[in-house]
N, C-alpha and C positions, 0 to 999 in steps of 0.2 A: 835654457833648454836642457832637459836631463836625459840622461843616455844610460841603460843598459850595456855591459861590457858588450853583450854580446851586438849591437846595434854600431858600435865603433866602425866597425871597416866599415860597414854600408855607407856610414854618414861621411866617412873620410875619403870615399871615391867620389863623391859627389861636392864638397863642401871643406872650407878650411876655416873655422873661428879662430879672432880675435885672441879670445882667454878658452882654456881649456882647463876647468879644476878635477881632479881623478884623485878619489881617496878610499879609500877601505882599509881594511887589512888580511886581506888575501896577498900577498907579497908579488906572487908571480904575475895575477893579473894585472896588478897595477904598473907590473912593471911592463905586460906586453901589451898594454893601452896607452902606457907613456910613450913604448917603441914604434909604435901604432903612427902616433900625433908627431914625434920626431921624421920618420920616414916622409910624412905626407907634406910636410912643412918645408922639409929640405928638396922636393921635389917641387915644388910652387915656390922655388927662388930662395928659401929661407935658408943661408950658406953658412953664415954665420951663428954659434953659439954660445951665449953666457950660461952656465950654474950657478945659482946663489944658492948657500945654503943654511936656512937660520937658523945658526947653533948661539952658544951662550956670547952676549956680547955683543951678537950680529947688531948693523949698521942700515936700520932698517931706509935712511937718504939714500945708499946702494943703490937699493932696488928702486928704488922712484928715480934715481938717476940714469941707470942702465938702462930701464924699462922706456925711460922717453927719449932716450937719445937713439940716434943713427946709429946705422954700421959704421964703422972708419973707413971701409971700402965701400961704402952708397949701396951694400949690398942689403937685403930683409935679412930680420934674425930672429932666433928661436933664445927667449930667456925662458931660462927654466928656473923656477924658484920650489926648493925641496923643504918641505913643513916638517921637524922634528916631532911635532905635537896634532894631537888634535883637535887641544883648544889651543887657539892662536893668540896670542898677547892683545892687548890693545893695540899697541904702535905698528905692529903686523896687522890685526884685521882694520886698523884706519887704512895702514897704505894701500889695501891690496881693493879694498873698498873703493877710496878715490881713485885708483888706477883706471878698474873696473869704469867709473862713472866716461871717461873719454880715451879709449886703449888706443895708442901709438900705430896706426896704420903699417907701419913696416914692421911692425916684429908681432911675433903670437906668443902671449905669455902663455906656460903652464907650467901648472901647480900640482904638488903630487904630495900627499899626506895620509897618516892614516886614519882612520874612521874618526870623523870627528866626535868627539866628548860634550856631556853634560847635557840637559833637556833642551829641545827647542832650537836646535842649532842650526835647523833646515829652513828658521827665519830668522835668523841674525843678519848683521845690513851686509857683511862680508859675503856670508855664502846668497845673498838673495844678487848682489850685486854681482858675482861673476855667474850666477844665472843668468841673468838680463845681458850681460854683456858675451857671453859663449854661451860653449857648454857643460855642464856638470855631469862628469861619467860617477856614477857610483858603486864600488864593485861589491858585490855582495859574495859570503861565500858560498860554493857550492853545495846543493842538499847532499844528504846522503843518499836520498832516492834518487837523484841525477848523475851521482857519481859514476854509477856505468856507464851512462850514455856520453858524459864527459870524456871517457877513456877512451871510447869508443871511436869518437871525432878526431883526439890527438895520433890514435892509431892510425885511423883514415889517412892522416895526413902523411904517413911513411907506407901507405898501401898496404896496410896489413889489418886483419880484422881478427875479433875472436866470440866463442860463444857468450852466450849471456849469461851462463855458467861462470866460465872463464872469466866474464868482467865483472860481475857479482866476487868472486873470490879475489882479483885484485882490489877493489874497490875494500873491503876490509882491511888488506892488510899495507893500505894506504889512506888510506881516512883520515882526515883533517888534517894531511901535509899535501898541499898541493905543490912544492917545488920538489917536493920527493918522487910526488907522483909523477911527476913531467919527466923527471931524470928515471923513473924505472920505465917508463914508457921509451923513450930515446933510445936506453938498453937494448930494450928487444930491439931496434932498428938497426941495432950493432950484430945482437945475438944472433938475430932467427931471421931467417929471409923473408920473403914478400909473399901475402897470401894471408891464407888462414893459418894463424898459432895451435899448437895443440894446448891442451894440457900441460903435455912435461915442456914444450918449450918454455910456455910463463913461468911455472915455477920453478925450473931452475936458472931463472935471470931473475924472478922478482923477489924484491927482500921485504921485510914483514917491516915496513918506516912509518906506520901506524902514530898517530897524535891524535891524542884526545885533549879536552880541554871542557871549562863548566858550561860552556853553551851547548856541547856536541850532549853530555851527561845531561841535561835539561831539556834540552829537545824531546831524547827517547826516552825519558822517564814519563814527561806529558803524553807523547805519543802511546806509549801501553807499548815499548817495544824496548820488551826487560830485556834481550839479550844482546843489544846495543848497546843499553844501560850497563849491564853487568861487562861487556867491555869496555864502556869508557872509564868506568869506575875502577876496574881493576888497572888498566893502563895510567889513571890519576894517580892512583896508592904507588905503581909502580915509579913513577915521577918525581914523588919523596910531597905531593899534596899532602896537606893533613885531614884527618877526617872533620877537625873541628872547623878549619874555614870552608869544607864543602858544605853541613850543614846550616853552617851561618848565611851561605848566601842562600842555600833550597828555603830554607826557615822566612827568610825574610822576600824573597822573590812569593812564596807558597802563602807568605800572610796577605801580600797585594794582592795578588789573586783570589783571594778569598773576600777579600772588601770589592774589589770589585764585581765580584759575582755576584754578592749582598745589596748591590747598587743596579744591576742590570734590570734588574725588575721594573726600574722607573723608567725605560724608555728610553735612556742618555744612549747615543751613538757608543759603541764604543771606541771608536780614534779619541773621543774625548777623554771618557773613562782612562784609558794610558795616558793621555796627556794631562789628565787631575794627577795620577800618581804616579807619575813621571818614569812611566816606563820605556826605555829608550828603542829606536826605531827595529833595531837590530831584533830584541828580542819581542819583539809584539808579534811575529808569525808563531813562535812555539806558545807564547802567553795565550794567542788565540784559541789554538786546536788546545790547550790544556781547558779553560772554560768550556769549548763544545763538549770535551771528552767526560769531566768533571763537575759533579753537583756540588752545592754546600757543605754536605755532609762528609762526601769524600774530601774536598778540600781541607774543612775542619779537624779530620779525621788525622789527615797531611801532616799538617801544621802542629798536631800536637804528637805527633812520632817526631819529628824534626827536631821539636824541643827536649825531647827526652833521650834524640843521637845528642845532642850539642853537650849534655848535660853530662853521658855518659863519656865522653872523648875528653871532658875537663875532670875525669877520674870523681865523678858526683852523685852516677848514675852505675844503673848494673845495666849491663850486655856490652856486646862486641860491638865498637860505633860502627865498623866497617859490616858486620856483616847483619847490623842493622839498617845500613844504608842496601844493602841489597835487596835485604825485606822491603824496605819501603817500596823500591821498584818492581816486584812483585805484589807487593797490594796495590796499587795504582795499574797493574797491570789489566784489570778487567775492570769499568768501569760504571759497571751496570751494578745494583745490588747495594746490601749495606756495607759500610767500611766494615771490616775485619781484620785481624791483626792474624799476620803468617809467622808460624814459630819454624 
């Protein structure tokens, strides 16, 4: 069974699985999904608690010993086993597989990891087996179109509300740190009393803890939302990223893209189309809207500025890599029309 962060409490008022796997890499939610399953375990008798956790060396008989033994006090218990990785070894995805196949009635295993690694790993016998056996929370991170209404809810939850204004301008200068965000939201719970915030309350408690990263900068570059782009990009440079591994990945993310738009014509699904060119789950919603947004020509057009940033940033090429990476997100900006190049 797989679960939606947000579908956890419903299903944990109602219901308590066996094996519980929760991985992504939003940190905070994995971690209030794991707190989630701890709470509701320990109040359905589970008193007792193991952590395993598999670092270099780990014993993976441990866990297949913990995991089918009793409490020492005949009480139920919560093992918890914390995945370093997120592709799991062999000896790791055999055990947790055979676990999986007949789980110990007194205890609820769960597993907390981050986004698991490498194509296809949504049917490997590991993750299909603590499907069948529990359930599979998957945490995704949050859009940036949802980010206000995310703030908006953790607000709710200390009584205090603010305009859409107001949550649009937090939401920027917290962007791709959600444990930042949670803690500048808390703030005001300290700061400013209950009710509606103004203006000057959020910003002078909110601090600008902004994180960008290449999935946030490829999102709004497909999306035609250059001024996204031009801050993830300047928040990357600011980071000490180089310009040559951002376009190494846009280069070769921008050439799949372009084979498979070349491919689309035949009618092939495309779940398949990503899964022939092994585009991992994660990014298949921005890969998507960049094919609806983007033709051939624009692609092609892409892909050959891309080569001529990578080219210039190994001191090969003439212009400014960085502030032809901005162009590029400005020509992709409007996607109607012929490619043209912005000086």
């Amino acid at each position: 069974m797989r679960l939606r962060f947000e579908q956890v409490d419903s299903h944990l008022s109602r219901n308590l699985a066996p094996v519980y796997l929760v991985h992504g890499d939003e940190a905070l939610l994995v971690l209030e999904a794991a707190d989630a399953v701890r709470v509701a375990a320990r109040a359905r008798g589970h008193s007792e608690r193991e952590v395993l956790v598999d670092e270099k060396g780990f014993d993976w008989s441990e866990f297949t010993r913990s995991a089918a033994a009793s409490s020492l006090f005949g009480d139920r218990k919560l093992v918890e086993l914390r995945l370093a990785s997120g592709k799991p070894g062999a000896a790791a995805a055999e055990a947790i597989a055979e676990y999986c196949k007949r789980p110990n009635p007194d205890v609820v295993l769960l597993v907390t990891m981050p986004r698991p690694g490498g194509p296809g790993w949504w049917n490997s016998a590991w993750h299909a087996a603590a499907d069948a056996a529990g359930v599979v929370v998957e945490v995704l991170p949050v859009p940036r179109a949802q980010l206000p209404q995310w703030l908006a809810r953790r607000l709710a939850r200390q009584r205090q509300r603010a305009s859409e204004e107001s949550l649009q301008w937090m939401a920027d200068r917290v962007e791709g740190n959600l444990l930042a965000a949670n803690q500048e939201v808390l703030k005001l719970a300290l700061l400013a009393p209950e009710g509606e915030l103004s203006a000057e309350d959020i910003a002078a408690a909110v601090s600008s803890v902004a994180r960008f990263d290449y999935e946030t900068l490829a999102g709004a570059l497909y999306a035609g939302d250059a001024g996204r782009y031009a801050r993830a990009l300047d928040g990357l440079r600011g980071e000490g990223e180089s310009a040559a591994g951002i376009a190494w990945r846009l280069g070769d993310e921008l050439a799949t893209l372009l084979r498979i738009r070349r491919q689309m014509a035949g009618g092939k699904p495309l779940e398949a189309l990503f899964a022939a060119h092994r585009v991992w789950r994660g990014a298949q919603a921005r890969c998507e809207i960049a094919l609806r947004r983007l033709g051939e020509d624009r692609l092609r057009a892409a892909v050959l500025h891309v080569a001529r940033i990578e080219r210039a940033s190994k001191g090969v090429g003439s212009g400014d890599p960085w502030d032809e990476l901005l162009a590029l997100g400005l020509e992709l900006l409007d996607a109607t029309g012929d490619p043209r190049r912005v000086h």
